[in-house]
N, CA, C and O atoms as a Tinker XYZ file with bonds, in Angstrom:
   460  protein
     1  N     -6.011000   11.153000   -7.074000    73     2
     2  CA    -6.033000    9.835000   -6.490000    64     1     3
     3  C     -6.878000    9.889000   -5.229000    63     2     4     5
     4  O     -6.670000   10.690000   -4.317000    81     3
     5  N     -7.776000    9.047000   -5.241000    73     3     6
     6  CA    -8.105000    8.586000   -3.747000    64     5     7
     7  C     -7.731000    7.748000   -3.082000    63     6     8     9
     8  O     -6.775000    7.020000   -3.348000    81     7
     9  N     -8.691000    7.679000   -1.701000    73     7    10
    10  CA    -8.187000    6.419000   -0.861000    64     9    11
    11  C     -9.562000    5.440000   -1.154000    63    10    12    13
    12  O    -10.539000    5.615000   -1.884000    81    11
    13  N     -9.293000    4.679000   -0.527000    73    11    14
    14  CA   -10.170000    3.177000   -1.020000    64    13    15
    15  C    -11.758000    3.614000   -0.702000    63    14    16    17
    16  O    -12.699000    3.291000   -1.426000    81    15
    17  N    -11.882000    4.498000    0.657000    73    15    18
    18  CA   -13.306000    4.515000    0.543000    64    17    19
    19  C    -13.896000    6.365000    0.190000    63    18    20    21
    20  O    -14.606000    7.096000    0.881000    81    19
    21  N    -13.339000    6.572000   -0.934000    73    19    22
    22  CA   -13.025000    7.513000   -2.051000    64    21    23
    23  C    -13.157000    9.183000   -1.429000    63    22    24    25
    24  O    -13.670000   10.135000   -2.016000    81    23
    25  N    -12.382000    9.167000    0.234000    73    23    26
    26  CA   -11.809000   10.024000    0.668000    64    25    27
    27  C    -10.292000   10.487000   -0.394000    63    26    28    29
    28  O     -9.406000    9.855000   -0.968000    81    27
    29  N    -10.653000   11.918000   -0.219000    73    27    30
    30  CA    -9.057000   12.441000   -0.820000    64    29    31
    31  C     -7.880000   11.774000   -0.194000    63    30    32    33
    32  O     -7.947000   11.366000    0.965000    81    31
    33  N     -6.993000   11.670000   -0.791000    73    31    34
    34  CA    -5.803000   11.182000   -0.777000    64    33    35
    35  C     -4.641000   12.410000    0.079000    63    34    36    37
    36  O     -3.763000   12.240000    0.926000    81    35
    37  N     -5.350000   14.090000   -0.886000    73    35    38
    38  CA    -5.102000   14.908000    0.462000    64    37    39
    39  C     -5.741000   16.560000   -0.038000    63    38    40    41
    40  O     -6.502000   16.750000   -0.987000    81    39
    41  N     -5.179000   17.632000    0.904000    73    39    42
    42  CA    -6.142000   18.329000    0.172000    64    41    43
    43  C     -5.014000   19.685000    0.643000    63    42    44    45
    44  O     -4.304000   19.940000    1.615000    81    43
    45  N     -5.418000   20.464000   -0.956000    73    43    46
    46  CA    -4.897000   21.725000   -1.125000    64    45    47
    47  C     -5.588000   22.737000   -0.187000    63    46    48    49
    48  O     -6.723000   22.707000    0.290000    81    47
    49  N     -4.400000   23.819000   -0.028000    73    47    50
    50  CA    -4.727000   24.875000    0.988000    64    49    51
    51  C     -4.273000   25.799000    0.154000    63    50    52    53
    52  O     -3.246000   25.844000   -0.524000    81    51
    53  N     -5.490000   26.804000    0.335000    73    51    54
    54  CA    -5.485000   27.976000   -0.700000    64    53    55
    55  C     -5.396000   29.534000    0.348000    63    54    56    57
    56  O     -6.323000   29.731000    1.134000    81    55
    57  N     -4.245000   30.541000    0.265000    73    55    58
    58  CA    -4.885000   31.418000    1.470000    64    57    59
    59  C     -4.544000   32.913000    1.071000    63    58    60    61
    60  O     -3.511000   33.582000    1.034000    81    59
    61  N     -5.457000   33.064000    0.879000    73    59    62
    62  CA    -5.628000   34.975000    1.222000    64    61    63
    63  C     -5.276000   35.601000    2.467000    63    62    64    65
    64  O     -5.785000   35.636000    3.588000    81    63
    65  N     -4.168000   36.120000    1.887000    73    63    66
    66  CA    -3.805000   37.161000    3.798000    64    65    67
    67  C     -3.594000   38.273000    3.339000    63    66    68    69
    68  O     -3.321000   38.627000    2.192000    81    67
    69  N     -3.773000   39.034000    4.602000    73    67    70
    70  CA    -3.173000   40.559000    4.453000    64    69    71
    71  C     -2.623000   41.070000    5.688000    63    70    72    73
    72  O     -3.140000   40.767000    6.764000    81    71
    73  N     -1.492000   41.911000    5.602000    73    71    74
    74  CA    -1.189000   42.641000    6.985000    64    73    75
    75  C     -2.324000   43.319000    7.947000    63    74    76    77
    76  O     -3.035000   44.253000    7.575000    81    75
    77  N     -2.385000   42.751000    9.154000    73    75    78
    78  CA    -3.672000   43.127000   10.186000    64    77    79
    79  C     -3.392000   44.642000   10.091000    63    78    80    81
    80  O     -4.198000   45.449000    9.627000    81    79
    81  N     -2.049000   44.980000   10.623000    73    79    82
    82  CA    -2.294000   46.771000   10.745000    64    81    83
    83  C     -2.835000   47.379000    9.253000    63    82    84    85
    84  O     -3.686000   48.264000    9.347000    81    83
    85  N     -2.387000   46.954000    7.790000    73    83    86
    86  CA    -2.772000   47.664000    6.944000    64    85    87
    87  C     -4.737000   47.500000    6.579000    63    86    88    89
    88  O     -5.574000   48.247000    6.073000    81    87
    89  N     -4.754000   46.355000    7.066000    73    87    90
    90  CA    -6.175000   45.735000    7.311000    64    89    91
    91  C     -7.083000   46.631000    8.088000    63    90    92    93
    92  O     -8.113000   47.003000    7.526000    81    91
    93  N     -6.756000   47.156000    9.704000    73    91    94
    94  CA    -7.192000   47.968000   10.024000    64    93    95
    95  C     -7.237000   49.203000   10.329000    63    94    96    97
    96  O     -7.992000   49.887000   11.020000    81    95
    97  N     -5.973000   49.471000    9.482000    73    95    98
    98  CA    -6.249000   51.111000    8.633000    64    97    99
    99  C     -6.764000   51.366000    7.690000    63    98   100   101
   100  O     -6.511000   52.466000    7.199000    81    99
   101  N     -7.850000   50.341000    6.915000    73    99   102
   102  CA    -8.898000   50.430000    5.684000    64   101   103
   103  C    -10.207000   51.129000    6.532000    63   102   104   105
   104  O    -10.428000   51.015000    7.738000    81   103
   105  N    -10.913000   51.798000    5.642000    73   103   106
   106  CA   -12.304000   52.414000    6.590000    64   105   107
   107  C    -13.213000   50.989000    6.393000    63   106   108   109
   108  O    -12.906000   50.128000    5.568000    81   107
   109  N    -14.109000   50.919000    7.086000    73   107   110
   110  CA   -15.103000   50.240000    7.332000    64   109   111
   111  C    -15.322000   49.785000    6.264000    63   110   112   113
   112  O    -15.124000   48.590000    6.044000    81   111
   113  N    -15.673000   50.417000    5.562000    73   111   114
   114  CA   -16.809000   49.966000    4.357000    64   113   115
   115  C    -15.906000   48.664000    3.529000    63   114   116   117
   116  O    -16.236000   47.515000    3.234000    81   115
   117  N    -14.499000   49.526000    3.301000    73   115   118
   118  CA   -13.723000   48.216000    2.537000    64   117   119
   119  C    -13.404000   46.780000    3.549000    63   118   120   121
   120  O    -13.259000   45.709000    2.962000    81   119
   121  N    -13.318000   46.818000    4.896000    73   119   122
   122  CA   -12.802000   46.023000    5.351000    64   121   123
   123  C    -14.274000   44.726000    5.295000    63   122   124   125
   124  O    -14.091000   43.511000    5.229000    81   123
   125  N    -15.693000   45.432000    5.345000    73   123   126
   126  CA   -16.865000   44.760000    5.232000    64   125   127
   127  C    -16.878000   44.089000    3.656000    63   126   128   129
   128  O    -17.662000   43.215000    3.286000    81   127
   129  N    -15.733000   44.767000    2.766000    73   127   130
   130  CA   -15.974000   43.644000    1.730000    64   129   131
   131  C    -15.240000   42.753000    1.968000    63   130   132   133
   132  O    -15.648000   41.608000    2.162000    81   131
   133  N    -14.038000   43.082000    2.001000    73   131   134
   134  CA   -12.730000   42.204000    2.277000    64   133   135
   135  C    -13.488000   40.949000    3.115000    63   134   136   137
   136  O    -13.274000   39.820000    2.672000    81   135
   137  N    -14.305000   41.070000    4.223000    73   135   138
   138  CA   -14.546000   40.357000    4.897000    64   137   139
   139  C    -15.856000   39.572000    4.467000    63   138   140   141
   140  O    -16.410000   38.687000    5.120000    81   139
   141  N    -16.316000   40.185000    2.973000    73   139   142
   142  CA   -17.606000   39.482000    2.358000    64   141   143
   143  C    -16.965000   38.489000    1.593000    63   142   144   145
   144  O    -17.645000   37.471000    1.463000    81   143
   145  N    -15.920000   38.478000    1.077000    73   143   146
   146  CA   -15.323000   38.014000   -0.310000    64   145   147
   147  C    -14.159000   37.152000    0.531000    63   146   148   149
   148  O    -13.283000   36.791000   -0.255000    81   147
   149  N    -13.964000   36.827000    1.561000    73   147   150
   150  CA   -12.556000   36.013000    1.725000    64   149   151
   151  C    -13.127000   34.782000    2.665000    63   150   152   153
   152  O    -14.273000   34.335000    2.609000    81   151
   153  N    -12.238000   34.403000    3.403000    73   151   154
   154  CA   -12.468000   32.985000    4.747000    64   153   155
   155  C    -13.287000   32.735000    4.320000    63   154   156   157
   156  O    -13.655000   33.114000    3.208000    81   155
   157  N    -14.069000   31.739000    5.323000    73   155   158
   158  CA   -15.148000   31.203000    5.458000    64   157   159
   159  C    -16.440000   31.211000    4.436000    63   158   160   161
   160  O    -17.167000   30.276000    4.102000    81   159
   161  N    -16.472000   32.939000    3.966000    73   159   162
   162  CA   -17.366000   33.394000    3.666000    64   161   163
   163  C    -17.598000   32.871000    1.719000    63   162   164   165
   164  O    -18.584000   32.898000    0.984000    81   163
   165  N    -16.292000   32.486000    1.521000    73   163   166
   166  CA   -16.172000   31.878000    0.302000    64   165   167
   167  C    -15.420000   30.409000    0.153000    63   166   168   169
   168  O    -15.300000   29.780000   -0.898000    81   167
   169  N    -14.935000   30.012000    1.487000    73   167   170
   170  CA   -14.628000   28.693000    1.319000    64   169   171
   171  C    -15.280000   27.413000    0.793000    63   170   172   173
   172  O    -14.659000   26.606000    0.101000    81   171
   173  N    -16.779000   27.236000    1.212000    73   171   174
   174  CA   -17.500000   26.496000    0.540000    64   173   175
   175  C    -17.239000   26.579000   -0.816000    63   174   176   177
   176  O    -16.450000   25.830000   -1.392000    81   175
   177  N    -18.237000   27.967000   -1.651000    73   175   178
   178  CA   -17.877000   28.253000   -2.848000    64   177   179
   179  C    -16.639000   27.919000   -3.715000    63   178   180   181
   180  O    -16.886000   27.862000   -4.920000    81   179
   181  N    -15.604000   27.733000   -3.417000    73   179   182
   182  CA   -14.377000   27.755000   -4.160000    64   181   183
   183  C    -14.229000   26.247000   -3.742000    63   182   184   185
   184  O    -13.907000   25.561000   -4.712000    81   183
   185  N    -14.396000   25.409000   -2.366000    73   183   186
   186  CA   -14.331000   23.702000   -2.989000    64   185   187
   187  C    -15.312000   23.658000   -3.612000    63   186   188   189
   188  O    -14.946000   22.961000   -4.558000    81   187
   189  N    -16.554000   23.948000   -3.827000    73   187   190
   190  CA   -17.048000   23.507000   -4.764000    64   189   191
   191  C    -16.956000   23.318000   -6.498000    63   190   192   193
   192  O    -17.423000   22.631000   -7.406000    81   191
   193  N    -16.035000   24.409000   -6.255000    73   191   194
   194  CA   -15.690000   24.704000   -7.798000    64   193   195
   195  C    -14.740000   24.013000   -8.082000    63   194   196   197
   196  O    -14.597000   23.760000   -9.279000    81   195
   197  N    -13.802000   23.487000   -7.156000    73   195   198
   198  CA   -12.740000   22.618000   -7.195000    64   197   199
   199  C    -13.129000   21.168000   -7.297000    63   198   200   201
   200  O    -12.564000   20.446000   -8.119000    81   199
   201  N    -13.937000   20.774000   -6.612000    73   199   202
   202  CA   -14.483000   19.570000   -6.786000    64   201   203
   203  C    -14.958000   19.646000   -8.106000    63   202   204   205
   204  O    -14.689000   18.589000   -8.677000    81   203
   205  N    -15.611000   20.520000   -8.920000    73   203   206
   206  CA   -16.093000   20.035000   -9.964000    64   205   207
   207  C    -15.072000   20.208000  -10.881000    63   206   208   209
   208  O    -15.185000   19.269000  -11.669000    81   207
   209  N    -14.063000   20.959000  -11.230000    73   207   210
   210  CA   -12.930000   20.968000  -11.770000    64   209   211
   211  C    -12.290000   20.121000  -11.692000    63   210   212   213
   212  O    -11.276000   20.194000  -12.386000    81   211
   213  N    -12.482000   18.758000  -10.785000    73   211   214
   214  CA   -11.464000   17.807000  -10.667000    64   213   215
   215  C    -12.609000   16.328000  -11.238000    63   214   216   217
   216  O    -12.077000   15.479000  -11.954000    81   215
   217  N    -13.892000   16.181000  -10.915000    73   215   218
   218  CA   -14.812000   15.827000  -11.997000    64   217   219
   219  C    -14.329000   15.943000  -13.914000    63   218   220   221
   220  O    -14.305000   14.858000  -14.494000    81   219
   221  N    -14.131000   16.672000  -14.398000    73   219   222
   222  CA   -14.140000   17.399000  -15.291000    64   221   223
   223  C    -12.543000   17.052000  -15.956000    63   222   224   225
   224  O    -12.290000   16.847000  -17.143000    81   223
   225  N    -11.419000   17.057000  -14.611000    73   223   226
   226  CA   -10.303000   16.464000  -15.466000    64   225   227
   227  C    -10.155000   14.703000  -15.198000    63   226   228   229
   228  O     -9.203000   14.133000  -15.732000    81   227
   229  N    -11.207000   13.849000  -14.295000    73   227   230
   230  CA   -11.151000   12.812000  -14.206000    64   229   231
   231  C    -12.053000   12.588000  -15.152000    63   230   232   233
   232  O    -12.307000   11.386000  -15.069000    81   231
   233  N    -12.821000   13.164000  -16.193000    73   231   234
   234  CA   -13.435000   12.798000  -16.735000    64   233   235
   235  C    -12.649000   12.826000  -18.400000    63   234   236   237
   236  O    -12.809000   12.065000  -19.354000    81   235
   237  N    -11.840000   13.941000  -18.248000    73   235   238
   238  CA   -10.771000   13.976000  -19.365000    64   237   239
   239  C     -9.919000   13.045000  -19.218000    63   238   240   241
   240  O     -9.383000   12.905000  -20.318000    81   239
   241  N     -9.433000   12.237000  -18.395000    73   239   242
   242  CA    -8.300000   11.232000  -17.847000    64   241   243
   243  C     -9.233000   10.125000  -18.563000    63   242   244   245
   244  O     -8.865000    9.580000  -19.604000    81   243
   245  N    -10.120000    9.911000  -18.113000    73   243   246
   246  CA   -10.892000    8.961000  -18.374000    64   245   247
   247  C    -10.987000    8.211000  -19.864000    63   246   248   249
   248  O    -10.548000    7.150000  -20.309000    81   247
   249  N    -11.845000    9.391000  -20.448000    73   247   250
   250  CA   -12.141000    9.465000  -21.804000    64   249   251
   251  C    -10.513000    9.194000  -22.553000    63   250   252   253
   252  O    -10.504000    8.553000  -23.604000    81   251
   253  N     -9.356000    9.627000  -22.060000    73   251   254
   254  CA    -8.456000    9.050000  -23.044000    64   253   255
   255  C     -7.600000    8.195000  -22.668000    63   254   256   257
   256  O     -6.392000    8.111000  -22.889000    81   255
   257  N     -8.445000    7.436000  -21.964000    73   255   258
   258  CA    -8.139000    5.786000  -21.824000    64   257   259
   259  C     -6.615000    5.312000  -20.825000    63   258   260   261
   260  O     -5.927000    4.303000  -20.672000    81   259
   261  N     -6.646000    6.749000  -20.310000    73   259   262
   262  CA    -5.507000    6.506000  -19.150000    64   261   263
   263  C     -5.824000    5.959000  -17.645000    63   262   264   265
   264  O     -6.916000    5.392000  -17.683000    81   263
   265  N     -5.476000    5.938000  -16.830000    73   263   266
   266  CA    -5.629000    5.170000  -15.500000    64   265   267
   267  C     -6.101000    6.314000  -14.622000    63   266   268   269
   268  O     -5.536000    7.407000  -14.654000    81   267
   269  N     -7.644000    5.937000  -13.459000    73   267   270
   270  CA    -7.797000    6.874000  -12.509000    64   269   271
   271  C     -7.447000    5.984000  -11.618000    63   270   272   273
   272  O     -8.193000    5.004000  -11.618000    81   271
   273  N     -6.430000    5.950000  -10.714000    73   271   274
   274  CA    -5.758000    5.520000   -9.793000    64   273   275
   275  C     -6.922000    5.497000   -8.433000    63   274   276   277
   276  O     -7.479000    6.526000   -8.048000    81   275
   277  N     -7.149000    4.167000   -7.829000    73   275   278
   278  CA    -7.741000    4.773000   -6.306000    64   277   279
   279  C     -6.856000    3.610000   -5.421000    63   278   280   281
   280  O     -6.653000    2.454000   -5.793000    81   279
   281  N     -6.362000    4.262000   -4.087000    73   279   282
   282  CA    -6.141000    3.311000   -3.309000    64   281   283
   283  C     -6.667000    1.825000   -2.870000    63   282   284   285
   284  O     -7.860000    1.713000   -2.587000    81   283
   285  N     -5.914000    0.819000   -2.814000    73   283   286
   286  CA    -6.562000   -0.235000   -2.428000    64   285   287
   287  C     -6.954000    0.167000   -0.637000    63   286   288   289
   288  O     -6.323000    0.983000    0.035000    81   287
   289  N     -8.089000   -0.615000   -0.179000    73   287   290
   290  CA    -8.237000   -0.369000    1.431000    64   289   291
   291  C     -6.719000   -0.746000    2.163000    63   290   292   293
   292  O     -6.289000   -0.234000    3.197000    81   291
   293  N     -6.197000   -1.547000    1.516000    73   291   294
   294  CA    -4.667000   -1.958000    2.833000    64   293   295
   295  C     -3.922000   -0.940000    2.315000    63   294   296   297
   296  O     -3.036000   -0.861000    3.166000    81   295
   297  N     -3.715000   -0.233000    1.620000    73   295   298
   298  CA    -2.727000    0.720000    0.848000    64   297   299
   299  C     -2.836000    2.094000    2.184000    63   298   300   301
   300  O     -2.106000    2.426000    3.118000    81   299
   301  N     -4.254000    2.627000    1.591000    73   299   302
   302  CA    -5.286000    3.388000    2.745000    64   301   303
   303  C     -4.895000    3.140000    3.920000    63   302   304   305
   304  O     -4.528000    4.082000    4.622000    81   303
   305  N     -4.884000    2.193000    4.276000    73   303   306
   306  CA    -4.709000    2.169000    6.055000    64   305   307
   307  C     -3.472000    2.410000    5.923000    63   306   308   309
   308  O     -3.235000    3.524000    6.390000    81   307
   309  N     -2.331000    1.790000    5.411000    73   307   310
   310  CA    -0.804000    2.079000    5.703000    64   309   311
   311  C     -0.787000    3.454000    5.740000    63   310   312   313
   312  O     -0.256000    4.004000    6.706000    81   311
   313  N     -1.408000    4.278000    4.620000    73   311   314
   314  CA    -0.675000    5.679000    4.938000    64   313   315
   315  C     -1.399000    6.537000    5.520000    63   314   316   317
   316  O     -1.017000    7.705000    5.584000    81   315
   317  N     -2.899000    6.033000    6.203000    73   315   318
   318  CA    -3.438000    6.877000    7.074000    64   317   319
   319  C     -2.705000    6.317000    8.461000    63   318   320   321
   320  O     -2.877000    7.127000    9.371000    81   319
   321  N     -2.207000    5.565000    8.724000    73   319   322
   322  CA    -1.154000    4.843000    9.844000    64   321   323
   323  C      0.093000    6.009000    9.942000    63   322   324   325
   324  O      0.322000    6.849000   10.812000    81   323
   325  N      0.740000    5.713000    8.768000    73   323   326
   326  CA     1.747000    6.847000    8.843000    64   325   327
   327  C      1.229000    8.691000    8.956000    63   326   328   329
   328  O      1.796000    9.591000    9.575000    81   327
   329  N      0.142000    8.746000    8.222000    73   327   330
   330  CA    -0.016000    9.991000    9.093000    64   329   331
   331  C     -0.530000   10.466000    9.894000    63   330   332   333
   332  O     -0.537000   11.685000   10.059000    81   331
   333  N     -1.395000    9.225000   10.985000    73   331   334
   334  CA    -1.788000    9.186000   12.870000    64   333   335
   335  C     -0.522000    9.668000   13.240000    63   334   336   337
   336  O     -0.548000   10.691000   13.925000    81   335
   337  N      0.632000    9.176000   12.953000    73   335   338
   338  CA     2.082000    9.290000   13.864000    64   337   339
   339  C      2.281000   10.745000   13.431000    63   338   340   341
   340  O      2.826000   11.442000   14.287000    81   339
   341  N      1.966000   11.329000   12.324000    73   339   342
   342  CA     2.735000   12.595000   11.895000    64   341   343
   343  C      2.281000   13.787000   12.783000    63   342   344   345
   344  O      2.896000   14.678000   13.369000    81   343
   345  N      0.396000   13.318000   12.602000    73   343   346
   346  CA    -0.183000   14.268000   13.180000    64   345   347
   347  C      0.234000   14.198000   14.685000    63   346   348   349
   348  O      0.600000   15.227000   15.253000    81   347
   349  N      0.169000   12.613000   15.549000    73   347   350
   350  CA     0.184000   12.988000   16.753000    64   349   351
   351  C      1.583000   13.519000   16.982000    63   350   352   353
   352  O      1.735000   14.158000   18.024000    81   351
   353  N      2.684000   13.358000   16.149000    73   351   354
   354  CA     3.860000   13.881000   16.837000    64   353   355
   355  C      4.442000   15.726000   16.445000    63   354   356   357
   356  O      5.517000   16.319000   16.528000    81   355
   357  N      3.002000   16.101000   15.999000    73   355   358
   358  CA     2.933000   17.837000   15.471000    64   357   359
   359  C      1.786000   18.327000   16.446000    63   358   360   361
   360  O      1.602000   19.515000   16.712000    81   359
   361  N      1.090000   17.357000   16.911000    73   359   362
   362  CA     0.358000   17.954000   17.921000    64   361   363
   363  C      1.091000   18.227000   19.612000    63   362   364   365
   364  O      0.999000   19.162000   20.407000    81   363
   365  N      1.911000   16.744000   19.643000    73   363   366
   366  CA     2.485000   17.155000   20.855000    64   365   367
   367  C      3.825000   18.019000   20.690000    63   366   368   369
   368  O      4.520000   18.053000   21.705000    81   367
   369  N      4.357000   18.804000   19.446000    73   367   370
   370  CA     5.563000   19.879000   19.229000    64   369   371
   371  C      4.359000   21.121000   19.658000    63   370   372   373
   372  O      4.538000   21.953000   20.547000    81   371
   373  N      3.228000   21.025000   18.876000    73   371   374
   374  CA     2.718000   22.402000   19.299000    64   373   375
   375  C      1.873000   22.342000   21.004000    63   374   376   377
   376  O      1.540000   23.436000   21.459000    81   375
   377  N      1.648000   21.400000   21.638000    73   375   378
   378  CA     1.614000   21.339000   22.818000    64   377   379
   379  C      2.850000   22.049000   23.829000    63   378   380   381
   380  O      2.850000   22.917000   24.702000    81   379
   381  N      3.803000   21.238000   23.244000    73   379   382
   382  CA     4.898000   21.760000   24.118000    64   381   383
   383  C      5.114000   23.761000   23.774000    63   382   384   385
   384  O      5.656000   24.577000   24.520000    81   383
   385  N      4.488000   23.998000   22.456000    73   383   386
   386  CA     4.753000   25.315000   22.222000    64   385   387
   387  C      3.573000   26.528000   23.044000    63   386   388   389
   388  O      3.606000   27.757000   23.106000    81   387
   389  N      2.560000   25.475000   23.606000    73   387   390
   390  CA     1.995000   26.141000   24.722000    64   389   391
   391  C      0.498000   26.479000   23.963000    63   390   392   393
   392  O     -0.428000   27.160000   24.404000    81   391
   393  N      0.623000   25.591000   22.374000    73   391   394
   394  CA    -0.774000   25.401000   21.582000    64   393   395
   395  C     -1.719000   24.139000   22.121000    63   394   396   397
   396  O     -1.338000   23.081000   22.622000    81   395
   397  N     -2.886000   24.530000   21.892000    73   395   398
   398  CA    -3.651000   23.457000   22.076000    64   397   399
   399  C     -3.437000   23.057000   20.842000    63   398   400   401
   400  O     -4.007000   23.620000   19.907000    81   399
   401  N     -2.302000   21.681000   20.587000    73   399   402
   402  CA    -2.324000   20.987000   19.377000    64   401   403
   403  C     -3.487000   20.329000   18.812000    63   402   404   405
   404  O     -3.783000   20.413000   17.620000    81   403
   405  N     -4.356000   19.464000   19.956000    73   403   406
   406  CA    -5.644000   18.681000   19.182000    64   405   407
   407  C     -6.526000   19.800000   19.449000    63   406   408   409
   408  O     -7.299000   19.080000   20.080000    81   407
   409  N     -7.169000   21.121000   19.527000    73   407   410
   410  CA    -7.895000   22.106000   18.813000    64   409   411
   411  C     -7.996000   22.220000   17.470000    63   410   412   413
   412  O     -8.912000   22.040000   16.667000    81   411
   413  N     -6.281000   22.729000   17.352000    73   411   414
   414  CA    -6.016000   23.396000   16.132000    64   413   415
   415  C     -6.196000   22.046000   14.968000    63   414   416   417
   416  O     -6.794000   22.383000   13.946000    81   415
   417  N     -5.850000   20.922000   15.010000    73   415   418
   418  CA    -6.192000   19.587000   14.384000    64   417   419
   419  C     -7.604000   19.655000   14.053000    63   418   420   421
   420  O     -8.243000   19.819000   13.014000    81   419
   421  N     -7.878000   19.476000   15.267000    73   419   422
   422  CA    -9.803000   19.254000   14.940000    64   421   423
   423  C    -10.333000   20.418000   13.861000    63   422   424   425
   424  O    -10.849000   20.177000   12.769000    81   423
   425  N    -10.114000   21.560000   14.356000    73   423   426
   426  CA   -10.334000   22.741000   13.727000    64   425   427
   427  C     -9.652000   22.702000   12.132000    63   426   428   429
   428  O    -10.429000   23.154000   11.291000    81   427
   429  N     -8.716000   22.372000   11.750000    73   427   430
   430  CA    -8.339000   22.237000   10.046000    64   429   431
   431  C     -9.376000   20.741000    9.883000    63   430   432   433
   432  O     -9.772000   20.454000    8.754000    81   431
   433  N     -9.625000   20.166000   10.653000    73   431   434
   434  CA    -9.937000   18.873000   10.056000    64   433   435
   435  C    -11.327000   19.078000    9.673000    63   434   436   437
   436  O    -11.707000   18.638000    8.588000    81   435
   437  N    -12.415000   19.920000   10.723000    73   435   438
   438  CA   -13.330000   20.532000   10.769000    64   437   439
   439  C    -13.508000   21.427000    9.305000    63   438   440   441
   440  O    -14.135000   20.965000    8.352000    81   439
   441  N    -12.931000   22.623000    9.288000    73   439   442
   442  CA   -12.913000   23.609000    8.402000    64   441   443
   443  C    -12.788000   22.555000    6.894000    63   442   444   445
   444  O    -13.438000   22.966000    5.932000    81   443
   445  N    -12.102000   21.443000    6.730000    73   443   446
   446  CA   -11.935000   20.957000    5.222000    64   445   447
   447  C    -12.916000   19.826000    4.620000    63   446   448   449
   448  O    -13.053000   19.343000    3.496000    81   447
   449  N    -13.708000   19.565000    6.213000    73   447   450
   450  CA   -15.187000   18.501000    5.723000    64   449   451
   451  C    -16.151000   19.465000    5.773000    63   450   452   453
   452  O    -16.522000   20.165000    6.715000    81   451
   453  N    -16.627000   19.393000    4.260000    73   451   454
   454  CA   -17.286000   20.094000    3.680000    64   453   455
   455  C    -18.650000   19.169000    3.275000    63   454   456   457
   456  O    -19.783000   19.599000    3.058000    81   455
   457  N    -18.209000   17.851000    3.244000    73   455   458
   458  CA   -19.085000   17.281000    2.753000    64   457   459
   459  C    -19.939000   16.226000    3.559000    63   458   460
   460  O    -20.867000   15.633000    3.009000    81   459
């Protein structure tokens, strides 16, 4: 589903971790792959593949004559309304936790426009 002006509706978080100490008790060489093949370094790559994977089942939705749902614009605003309040009231919990809450915001919001 989208929203009316055919922004996601919302978006999956996919994450590779590993323990830092076992991380940097790997020798060099492995930690230079680890660090070729993960974050950043493949984030593009993998929405892209997602985006077209989701092409591909809206196009299967399509073809068998079922409904691709998109927000109306007043629909859109209501629940980007409700989640101004969510975000600002998780930014000022991690403020008080001594985070720069609107960093870390900007920064996921940053990292997921891709496009």
């Amino acid at each position: 589903m989208t929203l009316a002006d055919d922004n996601r509706f919302g978006t999956a978080v996919f994450m590779f971790a590993m323990n830092k100490d076992r991380y940097e008790s790997l020798p060099p060489d492995l930690q230079e792959i680890i660090d070729a093949y993960s974050g950043a370094a493949i984030a593009q790559d993998v929405g892209s593949l997602w985006d077209e994977v989701e092409l591909v089942g809206k196009g299967l939705q399509e073809d068998s004559g079922g409904p691709v749902r998109q927000l109306s614009f007043e629909t859109s605003g209501a629940f980007e309304a409700i989640n101004a309040e969510v975000v600002d009231r998780w930014i000022a919990e991690a403020n008080d936790e001594g985070l720069d809450g609107h960093l870390l915001v900007d920064s996921a919001r940053s990292a997921i426009a891709y496009q």
